[in-house]
C-alpha positions in Angstrom: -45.0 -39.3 28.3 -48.4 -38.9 29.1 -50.8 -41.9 30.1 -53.3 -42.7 27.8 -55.3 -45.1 30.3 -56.6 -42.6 32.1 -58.0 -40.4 29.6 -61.6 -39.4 30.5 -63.1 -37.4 27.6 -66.4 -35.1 28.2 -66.4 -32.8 25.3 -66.5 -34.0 21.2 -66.3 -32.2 18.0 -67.7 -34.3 14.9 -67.2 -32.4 11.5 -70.0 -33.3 8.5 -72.4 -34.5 11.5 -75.6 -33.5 9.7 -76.5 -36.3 8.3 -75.3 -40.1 7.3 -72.1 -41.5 9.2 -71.1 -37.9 11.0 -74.8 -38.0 12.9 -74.7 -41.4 13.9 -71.1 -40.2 15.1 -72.6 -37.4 17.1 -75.5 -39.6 18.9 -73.3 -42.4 19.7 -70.6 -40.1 21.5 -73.5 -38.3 23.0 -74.6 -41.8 24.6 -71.6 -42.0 25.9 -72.0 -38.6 28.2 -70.0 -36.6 25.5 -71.1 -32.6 24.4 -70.8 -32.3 21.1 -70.1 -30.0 18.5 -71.7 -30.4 15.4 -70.9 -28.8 11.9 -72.3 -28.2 8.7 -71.6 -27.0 5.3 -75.1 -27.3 3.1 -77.4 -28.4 5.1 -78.1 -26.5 7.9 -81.6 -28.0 9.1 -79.5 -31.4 9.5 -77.2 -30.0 11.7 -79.9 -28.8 13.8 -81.8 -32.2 13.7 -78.4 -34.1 15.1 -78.2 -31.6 17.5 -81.7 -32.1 18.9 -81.2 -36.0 19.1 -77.9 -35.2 21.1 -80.1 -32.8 23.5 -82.5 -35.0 23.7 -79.8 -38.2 25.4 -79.5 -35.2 27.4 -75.9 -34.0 26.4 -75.1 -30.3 24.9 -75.0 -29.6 21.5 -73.0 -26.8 19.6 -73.8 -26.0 16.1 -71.6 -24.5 13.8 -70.6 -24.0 9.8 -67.9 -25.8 8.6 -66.5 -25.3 4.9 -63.1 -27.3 4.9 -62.4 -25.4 1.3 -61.6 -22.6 3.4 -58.2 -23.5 4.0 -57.4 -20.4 6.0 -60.5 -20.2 8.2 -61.5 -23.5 9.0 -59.2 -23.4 12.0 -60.9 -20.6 13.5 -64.8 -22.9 13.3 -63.0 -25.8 15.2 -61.7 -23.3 18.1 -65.1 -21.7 18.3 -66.5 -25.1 19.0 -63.9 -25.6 21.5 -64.3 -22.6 23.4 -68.3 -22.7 23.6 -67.9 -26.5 24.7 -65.4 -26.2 27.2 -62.6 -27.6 25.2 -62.0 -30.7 23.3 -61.3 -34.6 23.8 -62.6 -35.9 20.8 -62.4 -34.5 17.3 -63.5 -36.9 14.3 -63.1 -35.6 10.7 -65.8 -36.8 9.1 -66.2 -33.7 6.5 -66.0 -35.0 2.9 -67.1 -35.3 -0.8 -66.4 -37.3 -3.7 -66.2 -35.7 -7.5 -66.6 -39.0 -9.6 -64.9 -38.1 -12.3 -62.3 -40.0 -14.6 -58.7 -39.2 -14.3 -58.6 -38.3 -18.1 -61.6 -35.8 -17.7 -60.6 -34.3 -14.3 -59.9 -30.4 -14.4 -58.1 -28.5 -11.9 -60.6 -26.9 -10.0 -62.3 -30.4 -9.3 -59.2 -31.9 -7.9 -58.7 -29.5 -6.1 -62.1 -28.7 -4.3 -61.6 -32.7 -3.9 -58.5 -32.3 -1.8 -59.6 -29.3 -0.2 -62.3 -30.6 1.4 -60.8 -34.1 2.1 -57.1 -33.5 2.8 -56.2 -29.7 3.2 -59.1 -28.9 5.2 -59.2 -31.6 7.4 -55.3 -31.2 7.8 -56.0 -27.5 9.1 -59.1 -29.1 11.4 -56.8 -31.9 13.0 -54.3 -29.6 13.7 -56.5 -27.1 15.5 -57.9 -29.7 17.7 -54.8 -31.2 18.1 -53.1 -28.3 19.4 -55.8 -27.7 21.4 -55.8 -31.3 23.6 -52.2 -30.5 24.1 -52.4 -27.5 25.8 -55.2 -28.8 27.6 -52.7 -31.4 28.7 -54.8 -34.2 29.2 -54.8 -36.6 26.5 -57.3 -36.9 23.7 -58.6 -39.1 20.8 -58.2 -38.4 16.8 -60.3 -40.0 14.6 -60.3 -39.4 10.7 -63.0 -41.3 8.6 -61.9 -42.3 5.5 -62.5 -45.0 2.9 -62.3 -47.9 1.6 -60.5 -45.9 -0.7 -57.5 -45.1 1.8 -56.6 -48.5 0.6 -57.4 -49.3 -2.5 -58.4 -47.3 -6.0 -61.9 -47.1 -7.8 -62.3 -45.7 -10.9 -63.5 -42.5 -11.5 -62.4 -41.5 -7.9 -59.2 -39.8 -8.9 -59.1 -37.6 -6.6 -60.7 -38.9 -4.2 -58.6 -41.7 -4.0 -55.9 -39.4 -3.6 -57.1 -37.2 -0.8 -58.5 -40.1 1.5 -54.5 -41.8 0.5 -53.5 -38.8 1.8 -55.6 -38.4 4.5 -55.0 -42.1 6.2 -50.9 -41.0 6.0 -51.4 -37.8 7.7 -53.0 -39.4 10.5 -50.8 -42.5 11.1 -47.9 -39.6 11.0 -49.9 -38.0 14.1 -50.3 -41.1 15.7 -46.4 -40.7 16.1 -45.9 -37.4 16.6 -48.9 -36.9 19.1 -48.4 -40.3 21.6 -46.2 -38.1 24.1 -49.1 -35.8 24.8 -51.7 -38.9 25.3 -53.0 -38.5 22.3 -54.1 -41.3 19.8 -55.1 -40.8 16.1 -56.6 -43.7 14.1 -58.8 -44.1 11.0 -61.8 -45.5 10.5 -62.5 -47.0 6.8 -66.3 -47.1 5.5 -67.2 -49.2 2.5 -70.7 -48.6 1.1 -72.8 -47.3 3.8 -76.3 -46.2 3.2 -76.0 -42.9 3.7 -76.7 -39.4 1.5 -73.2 -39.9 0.1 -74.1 -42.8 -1.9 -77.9 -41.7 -2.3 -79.6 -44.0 -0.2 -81.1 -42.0 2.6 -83.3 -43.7 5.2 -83.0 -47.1 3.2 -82.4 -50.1 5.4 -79.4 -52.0 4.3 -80.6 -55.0 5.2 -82.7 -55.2 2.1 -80.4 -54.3 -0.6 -78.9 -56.8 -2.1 -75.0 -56.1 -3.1 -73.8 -59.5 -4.3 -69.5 -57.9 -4.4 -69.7 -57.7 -0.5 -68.9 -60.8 1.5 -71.8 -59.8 3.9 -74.1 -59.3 1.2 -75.6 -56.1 2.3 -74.1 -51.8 2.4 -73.6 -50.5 5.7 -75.6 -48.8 8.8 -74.3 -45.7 9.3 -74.4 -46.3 13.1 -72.1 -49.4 12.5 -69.3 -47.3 11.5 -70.6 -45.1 14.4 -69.8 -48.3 16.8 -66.1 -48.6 15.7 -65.7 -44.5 16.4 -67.4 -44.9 19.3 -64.7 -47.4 20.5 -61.9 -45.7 19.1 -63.2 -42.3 20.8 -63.3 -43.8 24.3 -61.1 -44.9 27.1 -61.3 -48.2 26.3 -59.1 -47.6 23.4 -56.0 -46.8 24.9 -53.5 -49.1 23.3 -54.6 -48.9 19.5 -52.9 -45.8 17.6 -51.9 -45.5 14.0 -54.4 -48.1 13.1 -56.7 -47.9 10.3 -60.2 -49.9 11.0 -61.8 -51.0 7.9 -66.1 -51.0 8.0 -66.6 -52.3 4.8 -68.5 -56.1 5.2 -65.7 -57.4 3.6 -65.2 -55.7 0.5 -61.3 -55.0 0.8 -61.2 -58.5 0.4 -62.9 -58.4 -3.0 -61.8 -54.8 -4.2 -64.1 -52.2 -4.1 -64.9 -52.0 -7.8 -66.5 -55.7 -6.6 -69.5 -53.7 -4.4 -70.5 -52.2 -7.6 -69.9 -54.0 -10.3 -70.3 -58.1 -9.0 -73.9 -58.5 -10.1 -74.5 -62.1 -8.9 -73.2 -64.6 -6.4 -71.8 -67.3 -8.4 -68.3 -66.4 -6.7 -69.1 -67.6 -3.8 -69.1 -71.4 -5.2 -64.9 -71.0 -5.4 
C-alpha cells in the first residue's frame, strides 16, 4: 500500500484550462511550484494566455489540443503532455459542455456529444493519467470537476445531468480501485460560477445579485480553484472518494432555486 502522506507532486495536467474554472485551476497549481499542461479545444488564444500567466509565477507551461469527443485519441493528447512535462502528479478533468435542451426535444447526436465530452472522454483522460502515476510509482492526485448537477437534476440538462451523474460515480469507483498505488480521486462540484460557461466573462460576482443562493452571489472561478488547489496537494492526503460542493449554498435550495428564485422573501422562514 503505498503512502499517500508523502506524495510531493511537481508536474499537473488541467484539461479545458483556457479560460473560466480550468485557468484559475492552472495558475493556482502553478503557485504552488506545479508545471502544467494546459489544453484546449476552441479557443486556442486562451490556452496560450493561461499558459503565459503560469510562465510568468515562473513555472512551465505545455499547451496542447484536447477534443474529449475523440474517444479513441484523447488518450494519446494526455501522454503527450506527460512526456514533454516529465510525467504527471496531478490531472484535473475540467473539459466540458452543456447542451440545454429538454429531455422531450433531445436527439441522439446531442446526448451523445454531451456524454462524449463529459463522461466518455474524460473516462479515457482519467485513465491515461492514471495509468501513468502508477507506473511512475509515486502516488498522485485525481480531480474531476463536476456539478452541482452530479447531485441533483435541472431541467433542460438531460444529458448533462447524466454525464456529470456519471462522471462523479466513475471517480468515487477510482478512489477505490486506485488507493493502493497512493492515489486519491475526488470531485469538485461548481454551482454558478461566473465564467464563459454561463456567459458572464470578466463580471465580478460580487455584484450580481442571485437571490436562490444562500450566499447571494455566483461564484469566482478561482474559489473553486482554492478547493482543487487543496485537493491537488499534499495536504490532502486523507480525503478520497469525496465529492466537494462550490456552490454558496445552492444544494441546499435545489439548483433550479439559482435561476428561478427571483426575490428574497424566503429568507424570512
Amino acid at each position: 500500500m503505498e503512502d499517500t502522506t508523502s506524495f510531493l507532486p511537481a508536474t499537473a495536467i488541467v484539461t479545458g484550462s483556457d479560460s473560466g474554472i480550468g485557468r484559475a485551476t492552472a495558475v493556482a497549481l502553478a503557485k504552488s511550484g506545479l508545471d502544467v499542461g494546459v489544453t484546449w479545444h476552441s479557443d486556442q488564444q486562451g490556452a496560450e494566455e493561461t499558459a503565459d500567466e503560469v510562465r510568468g509565477l515562473g513555472a512551465r507551461a505545455v499547451v496542447r489540443r484536447l477534443d474529449t469527443t475523440d474517444v479513441r485519441g484523447a488518450a494519446a493528447t494526455i501522454d503527450e503532455l506527460a512526456d514533454e512535462l516529465g510525467g504527471v502528479d496531478v490531472f484535473v478533468n475540467n473539459a466540458g459542455t452543456g447542451d440545454g435542451v429538454k429531455f422531450l426535444d433531445l436527439d441522439v447526436d446531442t446526448w451523445m456529444r454531451t456524454l462524449d465530452t463529459n463522461l466518455n472522454g474524460a473516462f479515457v483522460c482519467l485513465q491515461a493519467a492514471a495509468r501513468r502515476m502508477v507506473q511512475q510509482g509515486r502516488g498522485g492526485r485525481i480531480i474531476a470537476v463536476t456539478s452541482v448537477h452530479e447531485f441533483q437534476p435541472r431541467v433542460g440538462a438531460a444529458a448533462y445531468d447524466a454525464s456529470k451523474h456519471g462522471l462523479g460515480g466513475l471517480i468515487k469507483t477510482m478512489a477505490l480501485e486506485l488507493a493502493e498505488y497512493g492515489i486519491t480521486a475526488n470531485n469538485v462540484a461548481p454551482g454558478e460560477i461566473a465564467t464563459p460557461m454561463t456567459g458572464q466573462t470578466d463580471q465580478d460576482p460580487t455584484k450580481t445579485d442571485r437571490p436562490g443562493v444562500p450566499l447571494g452571489r455566483p461564484g469566482d472561478a478561482r474559489e473553486v480553484a482554492a478547493v482543487i488547489a487543496f485537493l491537488a496537494s499534499p495536504a490532502s492526503s486523507y480525503v478520497t472518494g469525496a465529492s466537494w460542493a462550490v456552490d454558496g449554498g445552492m444544494l441546499q435550495m435545489g439548483p433550479q432555486a439559482g435561476s428561478h428564485i427571483t426575490g428574497h422573501d424566503w429568507r424570512k422562514g
